[in-house]
TINU-50578 format. One line per field, with one value per residue (C-alpha): residue in three letters; x, y, z. Coordinates in Angstrom, 3 decimals, always signed. Example, Ala and Ser with C-alpha at 12.3 -4.5 7.8 and 13.67 -1.06 7.14 Angstrom:
REM TINU-50578
marse	(ALA | SER)
px	(+12.300 | +13.670)
py	(-4.500 | -1.060)
pz	(+7.800 | +7.140)
***
This chain:
REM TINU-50578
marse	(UNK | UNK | UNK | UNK | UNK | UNK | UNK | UNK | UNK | UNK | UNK | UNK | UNK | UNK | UNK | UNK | UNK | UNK | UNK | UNK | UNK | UNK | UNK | UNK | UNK | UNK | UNK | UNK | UNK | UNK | UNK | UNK | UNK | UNK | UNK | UNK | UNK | UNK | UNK | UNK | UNK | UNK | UNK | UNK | UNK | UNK | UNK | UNK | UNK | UNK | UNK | UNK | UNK | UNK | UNK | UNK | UNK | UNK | UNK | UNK | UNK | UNK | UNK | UNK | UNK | UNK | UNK | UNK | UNK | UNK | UNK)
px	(-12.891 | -14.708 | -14.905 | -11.566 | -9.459 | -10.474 | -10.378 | -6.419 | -5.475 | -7.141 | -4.816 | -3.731 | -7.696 | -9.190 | -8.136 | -10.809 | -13.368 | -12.994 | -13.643 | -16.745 | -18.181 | -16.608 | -18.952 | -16.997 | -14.219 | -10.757 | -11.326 | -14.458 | -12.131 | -9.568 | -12.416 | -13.572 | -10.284 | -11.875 | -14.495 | -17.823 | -20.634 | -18.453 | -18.955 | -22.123 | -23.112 | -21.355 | -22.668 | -26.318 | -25.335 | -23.815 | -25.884 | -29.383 | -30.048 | -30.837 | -28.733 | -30.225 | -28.371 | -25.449 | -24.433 | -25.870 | -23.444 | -20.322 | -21.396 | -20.816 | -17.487 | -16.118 | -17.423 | -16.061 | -12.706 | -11.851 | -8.261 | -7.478 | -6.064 | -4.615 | -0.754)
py	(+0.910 | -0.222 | +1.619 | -0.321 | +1.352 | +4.472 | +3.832 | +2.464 | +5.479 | +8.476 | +10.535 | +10.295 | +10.387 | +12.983 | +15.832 | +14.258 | +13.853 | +17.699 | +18.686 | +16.555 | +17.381 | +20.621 | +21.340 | +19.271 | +20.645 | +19.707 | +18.367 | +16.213 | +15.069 | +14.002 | +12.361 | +10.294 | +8.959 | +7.192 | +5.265 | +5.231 | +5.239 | +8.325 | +10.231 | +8.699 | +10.080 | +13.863 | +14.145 | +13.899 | +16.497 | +18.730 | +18.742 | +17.312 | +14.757 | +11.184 | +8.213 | +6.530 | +10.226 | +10.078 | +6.385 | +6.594 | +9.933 | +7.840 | +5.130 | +7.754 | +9.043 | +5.364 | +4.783 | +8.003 | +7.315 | +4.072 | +4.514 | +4.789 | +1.645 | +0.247 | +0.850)
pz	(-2.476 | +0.538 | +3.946 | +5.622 | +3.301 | +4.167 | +7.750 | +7.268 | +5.067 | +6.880 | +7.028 | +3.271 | +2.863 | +4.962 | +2.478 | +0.343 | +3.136 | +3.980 | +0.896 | +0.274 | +4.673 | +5.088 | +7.476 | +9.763 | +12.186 | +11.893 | +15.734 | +14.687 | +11.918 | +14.530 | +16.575 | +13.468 | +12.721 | +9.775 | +11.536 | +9.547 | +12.049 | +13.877 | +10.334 | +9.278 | +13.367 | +13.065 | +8.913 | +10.825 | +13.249 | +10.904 | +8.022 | +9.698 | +7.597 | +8.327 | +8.875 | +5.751 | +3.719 | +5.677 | +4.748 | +0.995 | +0.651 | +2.184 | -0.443 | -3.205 | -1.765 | -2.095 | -5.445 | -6.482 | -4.937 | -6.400 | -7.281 | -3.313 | -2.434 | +0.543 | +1.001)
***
């Protein structure tokens, strides 16, 4: 799964974000809309760690979520 499928399936998806960031607000949520430098961006706020973290744990989420595929 890359990132683009995410971003065209949010709302099917961001159950499974929440769970993995649930740090993040339902209104941040809203605000990311599946865009990965918006996560990648509130992940730093939210849980202080670098940019370098933030994207290698989205890389993780996607490998873990391989059977989500664009409808």
């Amino acid at each position: 799964m890359n990132w683009n499928i995410v971003e065209g399936n949010w709302k099917q998806l961001k159950g499974k974000v929440k769970v993995q960031w649930g740090k993040l607000t339902d209104d941040q949520f809203d605000v990311v809309t599946g865009r990965r430098v918006e996560l990648a961006g509130r992940m730093q706020e939210d849980y202080g760690i670098t940019q370098d973290e933030a994207l290698r744990q989205m890389k993780r989420f996607e490998e873990r979520n391989q059977d989500c595929r664009s409808k």
